[in-house]
SEZAVO-180301 format. One line per 2 residues: number of its first residue (from 1); their letters; for each residue y negated, z, x negated of C-alpha. Coordinates in nm, 2 decimals, padded with zeros to 4 digits. Layout:
% SEZAVO-180301
NUM) A) Y,Z,X  ...
END
This chain:
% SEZAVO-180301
1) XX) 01.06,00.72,-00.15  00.84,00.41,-00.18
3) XX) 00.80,00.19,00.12  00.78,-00.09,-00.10
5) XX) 00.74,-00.21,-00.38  00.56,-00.47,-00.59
7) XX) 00.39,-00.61,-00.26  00.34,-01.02,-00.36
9) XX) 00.13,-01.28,-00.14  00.41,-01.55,00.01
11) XX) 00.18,-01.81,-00.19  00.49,-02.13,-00.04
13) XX) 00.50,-01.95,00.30  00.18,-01.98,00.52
15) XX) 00.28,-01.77,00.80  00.33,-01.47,00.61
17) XX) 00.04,-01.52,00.39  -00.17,-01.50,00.70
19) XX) -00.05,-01.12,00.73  -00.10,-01.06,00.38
21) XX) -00.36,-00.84,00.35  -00.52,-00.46,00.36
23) XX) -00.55,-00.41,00.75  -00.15,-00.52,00.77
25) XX) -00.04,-00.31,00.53  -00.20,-00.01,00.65
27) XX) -00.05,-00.05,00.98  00.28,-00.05,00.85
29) XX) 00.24,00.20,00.61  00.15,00.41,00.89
31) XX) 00.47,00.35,01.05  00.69,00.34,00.80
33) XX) 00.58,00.67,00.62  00.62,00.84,00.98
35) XX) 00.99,00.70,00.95  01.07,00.86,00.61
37) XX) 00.91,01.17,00.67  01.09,01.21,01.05
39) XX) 01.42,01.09,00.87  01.33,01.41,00.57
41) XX) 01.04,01.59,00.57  01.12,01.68,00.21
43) XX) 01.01,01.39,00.01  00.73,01.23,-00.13
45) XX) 00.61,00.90,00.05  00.47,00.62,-00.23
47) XX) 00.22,00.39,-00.10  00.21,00.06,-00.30
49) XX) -00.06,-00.15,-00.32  -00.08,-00.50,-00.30
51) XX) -00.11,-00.80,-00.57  00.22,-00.70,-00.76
53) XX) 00.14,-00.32,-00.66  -00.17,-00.37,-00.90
55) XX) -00.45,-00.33,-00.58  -00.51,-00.02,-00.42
57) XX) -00.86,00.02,-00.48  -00.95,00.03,-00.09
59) XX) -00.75,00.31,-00.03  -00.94,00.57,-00.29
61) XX) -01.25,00.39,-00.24  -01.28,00.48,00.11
63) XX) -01.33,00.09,00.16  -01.27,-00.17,00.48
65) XX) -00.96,-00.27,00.51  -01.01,-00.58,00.55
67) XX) -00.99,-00.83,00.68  -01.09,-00.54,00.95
69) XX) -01.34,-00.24,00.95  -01.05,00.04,00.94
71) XX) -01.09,00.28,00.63  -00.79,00.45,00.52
73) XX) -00.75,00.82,00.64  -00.53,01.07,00.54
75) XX) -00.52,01.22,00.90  -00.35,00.94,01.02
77) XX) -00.04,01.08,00.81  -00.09,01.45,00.99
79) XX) 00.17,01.73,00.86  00.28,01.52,00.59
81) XX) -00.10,01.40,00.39  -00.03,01.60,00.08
83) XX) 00.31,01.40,00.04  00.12,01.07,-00.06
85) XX) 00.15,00.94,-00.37  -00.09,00.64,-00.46
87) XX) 00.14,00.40,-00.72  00.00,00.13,-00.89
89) XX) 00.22,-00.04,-01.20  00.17,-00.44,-01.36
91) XX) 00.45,-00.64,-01.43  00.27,-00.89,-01.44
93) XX) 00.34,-01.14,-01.75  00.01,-01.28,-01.77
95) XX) -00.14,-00.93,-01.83  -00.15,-00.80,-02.16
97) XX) -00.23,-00.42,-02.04  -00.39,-00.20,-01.79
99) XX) -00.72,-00.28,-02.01  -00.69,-00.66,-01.96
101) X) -00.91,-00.79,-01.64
END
């Protein structure tokens, strides 16, 4: 089940773009992979990056996630770690392919 997907900055909204970033998501990831796995411990939990689901870079990099100090940790998803899947996709119509910077 993914949490969400396609995360997008609110570029016309600036209260949610204020939120928009790696030390948010992490904090609801947390919370809302706990949900689907309570809710059924059977399934696998995607974790979506951000920037059209085209960033997750700070997650397998062991990286800040800014704009705190927090690294991601797969303890903080204890019983359930090995049910993570890390999805990135483009859909992007400026973006020719996965090759294209």
């Amino acid at each position: 089940m993914s949490l969400r997907n396609e995360l997008r900055s609110a570029e016309n909204n600036s209260a949610p773009l204020k939120t928009y970033n790696w030390q948010t998501w992490y904090k609801h990831v947390q919370q809302g992979a706990k949900a689907i796995n309570n809710a059924s411990g059977d399934v696998l939990v995607y974790l979506s990056g951000l920037g059209y689901g085209t960033w997750i870079t700070p997650v397998f990099t062991q990286t800040a996630l800014t704009p705190g100090k927090e690294i991601f940790d797969k303890a903080a998803f204890a019983g359930f770690s090995n049910k993570l899947v890390l999805e990135i996709h483009n859909y992007e119509k400026t973006v020719g392919s996965c090759a294209t910077p």
